[in-house]
C-alpha positions in Angstrom: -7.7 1.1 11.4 -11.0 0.0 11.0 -12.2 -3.5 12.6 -14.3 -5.0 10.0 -12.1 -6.4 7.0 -12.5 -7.6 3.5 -9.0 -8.8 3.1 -8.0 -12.8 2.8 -4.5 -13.7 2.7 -3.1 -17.3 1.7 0.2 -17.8 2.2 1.7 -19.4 -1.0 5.2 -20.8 -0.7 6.7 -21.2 3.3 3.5 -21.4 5.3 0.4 -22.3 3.5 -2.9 -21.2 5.3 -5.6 -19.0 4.5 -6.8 -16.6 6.9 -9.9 -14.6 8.0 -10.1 -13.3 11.0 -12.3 -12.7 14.1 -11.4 -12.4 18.2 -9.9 -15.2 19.9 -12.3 -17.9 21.2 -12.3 -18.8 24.5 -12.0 -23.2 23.4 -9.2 -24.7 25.8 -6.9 -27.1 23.9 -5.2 -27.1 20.1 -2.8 -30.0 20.3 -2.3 -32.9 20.0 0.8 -35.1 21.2 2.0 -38.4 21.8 1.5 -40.7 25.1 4.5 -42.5 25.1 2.3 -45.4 24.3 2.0 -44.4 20.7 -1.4 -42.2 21.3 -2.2 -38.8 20.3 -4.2 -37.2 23.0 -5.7 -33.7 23.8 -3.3 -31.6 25.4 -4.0 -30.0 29.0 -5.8 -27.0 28.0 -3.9 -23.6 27.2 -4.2 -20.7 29.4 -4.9 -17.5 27.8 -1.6 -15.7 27.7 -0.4 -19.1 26.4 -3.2 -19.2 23.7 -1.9 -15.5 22.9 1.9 -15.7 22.9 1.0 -18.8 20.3 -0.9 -16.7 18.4 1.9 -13.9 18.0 4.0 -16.9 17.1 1.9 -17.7 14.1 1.5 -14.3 13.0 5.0 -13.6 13.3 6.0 -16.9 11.1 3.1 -15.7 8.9 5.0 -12.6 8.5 1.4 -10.5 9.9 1.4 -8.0 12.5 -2.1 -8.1 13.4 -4.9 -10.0 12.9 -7.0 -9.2 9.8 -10.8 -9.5 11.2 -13.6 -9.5 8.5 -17.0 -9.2 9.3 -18.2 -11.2 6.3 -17.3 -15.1 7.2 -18.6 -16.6 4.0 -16.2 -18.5 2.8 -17.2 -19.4 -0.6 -17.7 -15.9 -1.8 -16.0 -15.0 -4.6 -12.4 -13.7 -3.0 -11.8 -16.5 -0.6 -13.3 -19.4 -2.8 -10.6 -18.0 -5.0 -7.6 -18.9 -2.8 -9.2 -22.2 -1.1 -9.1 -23.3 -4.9 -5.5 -22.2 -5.1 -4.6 -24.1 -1.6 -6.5 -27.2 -3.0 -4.5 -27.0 -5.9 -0.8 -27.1 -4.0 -2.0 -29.6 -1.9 -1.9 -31.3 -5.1 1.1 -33.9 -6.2 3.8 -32.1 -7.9 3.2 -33.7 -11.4 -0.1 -32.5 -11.9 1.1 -29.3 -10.1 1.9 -26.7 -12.8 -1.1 -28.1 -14.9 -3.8 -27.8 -12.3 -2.5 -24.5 -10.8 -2.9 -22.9 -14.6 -6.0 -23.9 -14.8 -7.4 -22.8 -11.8 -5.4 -19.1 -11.7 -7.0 -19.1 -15.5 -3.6 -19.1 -16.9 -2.6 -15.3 -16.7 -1.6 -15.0 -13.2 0.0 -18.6 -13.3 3.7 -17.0 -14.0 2.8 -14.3 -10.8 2.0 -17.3 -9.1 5.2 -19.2 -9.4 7.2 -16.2 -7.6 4.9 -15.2 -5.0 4.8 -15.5 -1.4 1.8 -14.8 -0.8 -1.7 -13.5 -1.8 -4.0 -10.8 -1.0 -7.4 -10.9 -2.3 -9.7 -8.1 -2.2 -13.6 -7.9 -1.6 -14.9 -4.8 -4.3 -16.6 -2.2 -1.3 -17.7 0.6 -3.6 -21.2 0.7 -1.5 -19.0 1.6 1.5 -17.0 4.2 0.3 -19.4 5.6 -2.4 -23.1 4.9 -1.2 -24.4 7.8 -3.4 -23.7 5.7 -6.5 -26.7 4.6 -8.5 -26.7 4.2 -12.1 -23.0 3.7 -12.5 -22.5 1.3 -8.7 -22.0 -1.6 -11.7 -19.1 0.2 -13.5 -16.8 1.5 -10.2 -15.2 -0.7 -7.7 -13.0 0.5 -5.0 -10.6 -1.6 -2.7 -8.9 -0.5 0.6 -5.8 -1.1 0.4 -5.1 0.3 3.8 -6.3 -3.1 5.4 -3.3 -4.6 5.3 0.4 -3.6 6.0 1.8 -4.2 2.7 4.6 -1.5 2.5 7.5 -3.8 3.4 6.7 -6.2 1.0 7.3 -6.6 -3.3 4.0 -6.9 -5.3 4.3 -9.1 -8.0 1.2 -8.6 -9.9 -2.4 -7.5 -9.3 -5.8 -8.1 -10.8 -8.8 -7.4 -10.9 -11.8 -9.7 -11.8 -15.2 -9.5 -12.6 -17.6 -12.6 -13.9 -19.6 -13.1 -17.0 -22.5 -15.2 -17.3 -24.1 -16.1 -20.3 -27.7 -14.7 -20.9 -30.2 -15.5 -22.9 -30.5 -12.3 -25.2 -26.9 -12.9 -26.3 -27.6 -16.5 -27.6 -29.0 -15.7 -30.9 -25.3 -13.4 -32.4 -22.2 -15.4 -31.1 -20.3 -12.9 -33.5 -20.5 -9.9 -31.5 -17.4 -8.6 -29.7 -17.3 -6.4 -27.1 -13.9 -4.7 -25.7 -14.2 -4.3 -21.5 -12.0 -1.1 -21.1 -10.7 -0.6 -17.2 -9.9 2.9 -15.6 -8.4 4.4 -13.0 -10.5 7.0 -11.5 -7.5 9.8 -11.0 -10.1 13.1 -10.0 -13.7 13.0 -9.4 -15.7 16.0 -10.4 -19.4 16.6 -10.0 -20.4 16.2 -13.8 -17.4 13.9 -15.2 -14.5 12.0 -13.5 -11.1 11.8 -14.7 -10.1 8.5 -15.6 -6.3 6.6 -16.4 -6.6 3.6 -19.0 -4.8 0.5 -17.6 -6.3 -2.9 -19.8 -8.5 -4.0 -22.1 -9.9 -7.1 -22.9 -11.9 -8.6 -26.4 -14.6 -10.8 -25.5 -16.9 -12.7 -27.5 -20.8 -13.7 -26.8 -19.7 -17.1 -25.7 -17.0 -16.4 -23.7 -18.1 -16.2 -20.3 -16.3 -17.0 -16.7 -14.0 -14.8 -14.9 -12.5 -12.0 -16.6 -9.2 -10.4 -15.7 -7.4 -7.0 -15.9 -4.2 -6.0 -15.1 -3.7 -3.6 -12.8 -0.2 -4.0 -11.3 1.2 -0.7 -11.5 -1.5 1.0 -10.3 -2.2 -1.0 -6.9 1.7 0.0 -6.3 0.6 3.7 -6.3 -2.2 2.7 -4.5 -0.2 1.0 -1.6 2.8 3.7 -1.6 -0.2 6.7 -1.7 -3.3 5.4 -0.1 -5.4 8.4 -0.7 -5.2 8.2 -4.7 -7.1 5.2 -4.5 -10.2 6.4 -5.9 -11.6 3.4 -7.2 -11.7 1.5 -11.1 -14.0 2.2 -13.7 -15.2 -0.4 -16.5 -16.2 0.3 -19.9 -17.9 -1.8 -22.4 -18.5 -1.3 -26.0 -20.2 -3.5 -28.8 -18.2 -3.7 -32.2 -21.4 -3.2 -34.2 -22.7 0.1 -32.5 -21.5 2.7 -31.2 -23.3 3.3 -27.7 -21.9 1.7 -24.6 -23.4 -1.6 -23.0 -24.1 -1.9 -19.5 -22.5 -4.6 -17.7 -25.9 -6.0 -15.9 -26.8 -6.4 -19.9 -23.9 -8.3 -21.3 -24.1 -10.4 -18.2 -21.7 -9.2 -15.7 -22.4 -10.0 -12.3 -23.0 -7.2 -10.0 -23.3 -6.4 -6.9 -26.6 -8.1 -6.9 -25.3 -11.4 -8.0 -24.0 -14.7 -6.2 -21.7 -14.0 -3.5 -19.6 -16.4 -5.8 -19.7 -14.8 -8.6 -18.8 -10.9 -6.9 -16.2 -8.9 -8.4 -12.7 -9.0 -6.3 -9.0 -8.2 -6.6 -6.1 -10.0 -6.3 -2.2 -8.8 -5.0 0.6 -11.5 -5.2 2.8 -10.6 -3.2 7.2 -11.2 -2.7 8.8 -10.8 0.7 12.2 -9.2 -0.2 14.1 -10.5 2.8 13.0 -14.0 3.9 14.6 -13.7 7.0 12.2 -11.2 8.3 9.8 -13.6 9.2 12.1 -16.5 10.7 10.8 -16.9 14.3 13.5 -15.6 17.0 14.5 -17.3 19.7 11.8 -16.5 22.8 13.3 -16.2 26.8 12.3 -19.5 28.3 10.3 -19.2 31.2 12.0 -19.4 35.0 8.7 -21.4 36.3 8.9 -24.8 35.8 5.3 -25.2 34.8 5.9 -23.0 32.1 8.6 -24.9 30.6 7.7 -26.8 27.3 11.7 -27.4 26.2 14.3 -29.3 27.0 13.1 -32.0 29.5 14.9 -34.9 29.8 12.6 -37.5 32.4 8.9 -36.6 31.1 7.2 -35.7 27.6 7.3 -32.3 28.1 3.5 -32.0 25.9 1.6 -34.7 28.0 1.7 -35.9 31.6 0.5 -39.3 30.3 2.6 -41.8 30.0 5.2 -39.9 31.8 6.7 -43.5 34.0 7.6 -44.8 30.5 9.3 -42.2 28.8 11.5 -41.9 32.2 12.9 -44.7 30.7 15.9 -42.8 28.9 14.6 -44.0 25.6 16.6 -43.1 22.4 15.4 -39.9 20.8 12.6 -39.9 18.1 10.0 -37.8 16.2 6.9 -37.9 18.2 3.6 -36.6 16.9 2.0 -33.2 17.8 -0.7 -31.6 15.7 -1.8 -28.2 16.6 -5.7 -28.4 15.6 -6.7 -24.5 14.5 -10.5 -25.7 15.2 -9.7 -26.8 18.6 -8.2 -23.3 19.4 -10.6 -21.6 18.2 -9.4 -20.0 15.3 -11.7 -21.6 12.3 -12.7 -18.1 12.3 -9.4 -16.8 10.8 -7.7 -19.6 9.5 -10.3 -21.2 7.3 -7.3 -23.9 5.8 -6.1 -25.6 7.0 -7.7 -27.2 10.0 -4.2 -27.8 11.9 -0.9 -28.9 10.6 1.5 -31.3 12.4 4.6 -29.9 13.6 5.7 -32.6 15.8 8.8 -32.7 17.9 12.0 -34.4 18.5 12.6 -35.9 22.5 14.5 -38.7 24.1 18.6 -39.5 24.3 21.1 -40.1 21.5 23.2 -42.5 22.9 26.0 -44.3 21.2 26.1 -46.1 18.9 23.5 -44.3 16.8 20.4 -46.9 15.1 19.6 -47.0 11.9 16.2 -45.6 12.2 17.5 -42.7 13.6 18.3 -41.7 9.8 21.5 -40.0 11.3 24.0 -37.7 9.4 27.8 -37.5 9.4 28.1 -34.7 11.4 25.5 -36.2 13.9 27.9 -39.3 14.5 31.2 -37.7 14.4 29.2 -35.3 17.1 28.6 -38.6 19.2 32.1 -39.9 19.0 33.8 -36.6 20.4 30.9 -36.4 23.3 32.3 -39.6 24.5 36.2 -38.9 24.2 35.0 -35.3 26.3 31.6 -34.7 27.3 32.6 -31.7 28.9 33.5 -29.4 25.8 31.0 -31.1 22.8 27.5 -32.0 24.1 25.3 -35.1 22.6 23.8 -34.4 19.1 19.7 -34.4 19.1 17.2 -35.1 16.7 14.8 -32.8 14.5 11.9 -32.9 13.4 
């Protein structure tokens, strides 16, 4: 599979982060936990097959099996200014939610949205794949789809779109309509290609800003035959004459254009069995230096602070954030920065405070631990 990749993923519903990827930098640290004294510090710095068995970990829970690595790192291009928009937007509170998402997925792919996992988005690489084009480079697009393992999973929906500005020459007749016809390119031949309708849109000379297709079922040929993929073709067409418009001439953006502006497409994605991508249950390691779990007389993420916490206090969340920058991974996860995970330590001793937000179970747990230690063990806390 070839190293450089186009493809940005953001995760919708379980783990939100989008992702771009490059190789692993060598930046010691990436968390952050609690002193006992109620102070995040930097952690002791990772060692590398610590910094790579984390970053299986992530890719695992992300549901990835590699890491995607793009050679274009430009953020607010087109495809991934698309899906920061998306993350800013579920960041969001829940009752401006639904309102904001629609407006920022333009309404169409709001309903593909609201069941999707997650989303693929697609730079438009026609240039690579067809460098011979000339007159017509501003009509095709092509997409791999080969640059991410998407067999396993349900597609949802898929897109493609392409942005209109306004020009100048179109200011004077705001009644003219145009209909933008998208193909699938099924055979190409020397003199003419063979070509699949799949959508049509009616456009005005005002309407401008991104403008989408459908093109759902044919991605899911695309990702179940990889060599059909031969690429889309556009069509445009004025209402009042009969010739064909070019797309640089009704304002499309080419490949030319703003980076922001380029044509993409978009794949929403639904994992069919959820528990694929739970995390299992790793060996813990014999050495004690290796150990990170289950350490009752120090915090087993700091040596700070470590004559304090000996003092069997009762258990509680303390803080960890995992900072993606500090680990050098800005590179492939572009959002979020980190994310606080945090983690549960310390003894639940009877009776059981009111700030430890216990549950039934939890208590009836402590009272049978103290009738026979030996066959129920004390509850703990979670995160």
């Amino acid at each position: 599979m070839a190293a450089n990749r186009y493809v940005f993923v953001l995760i919708v519903k379980l783990y939100i982060f989008i992702l771009f990827c490059s190789v692993v930098s060598a930046m010691s640290g990436g968390f952050y936990a609690d002193n006992g004294r109620e102070q995040s510090i930097l952690y002791e710095p990772l060692r590398k097959e610590e910094k790579q068995e984390l970053e299986e970990e992530i890719l695992h829970l992300l549901g990835l099996d590699h890491r995607p690595k793009p050679r274009n790192h430009d953020i607010y291009s087109s495809a991934p200014k698309y899906l920061l928009d998306v993350y800013k937007t579920l960041e969001e509170d829940n009752a401006v939610l639904h309102e904001n998402l629609a407006n920022a997925t333009k309404n169409r792919s709001h309903g593909a949205l609201k069941d999707t996992d997650f989303i693929v988005s697609f730079v438009n690489k026609v240039h690579h794949q067809y460098p011979h084009l000339r007159h017509e480079r501003d009509r095709r697009f092509w997409f791999d789809m080969t640059e991410t393992s998407l067999q396993d999973e349900e597609i949802v929906g898929a897109e493609l779109r392409i942005y209109r500005n306004l020009t100048s020459d179109h200011l004077h007749d705001k009644s003219t309509k145009y209909v933008l016809s998208l193909y699938a390119v099924s055979e190409i031949n020397t003199n003419l290609n063979t070509l699949d309708f799949l959508d049509e849109i009616m456009i005005s000379n005002e309407d401008t800003g991104w403008l989408i297709f459908n093109v759902t079922g044919r991605v899911m040929e695309w990702i179940a035959f990889p060599k059909k993929n031969l690429g889309l073709y556009l069509k445009i067409k004025s209402l009042t004459v009969s010739h064909s418009v070019d797309p640089h001439d009704l304002g499309i953006v080419c490949s030319k254009g703003p980076e922001e502006f380029q044509p993409f497409m978009l794949a929403y994605f639904k994992t069919p069995n959820k528990q694929a991508h739970v995390r299992t249950k790793r060996a813990i390691k014999k050495k004690q230096q290796e150990t990170y779990y289950d350490h009752d007389t120090y915090n087993p993420y700091t040596g700070a602070g470590q004559e304090r916490y000996n003092s069997r206090r009762n258990c509680q969340r303390w803080t960890l954030y995992v900072s993606f920058r500090d680990l050098g991974w800005q590179d492939w996860i572009i959002a979020p920065d980190g994310y606080g995970a945090f983690y549960c330590h310390g003894h639940c001793q009877f009776p059981l405070n009111a700030h430890m937000n216990a549950t039934n179970h939890a208590i009836v747990q402590t009272l049978v631990h103290l009738m026979d230690p030996s066959k129920v063990p004390k509850p703990c806390c979670a995160p």
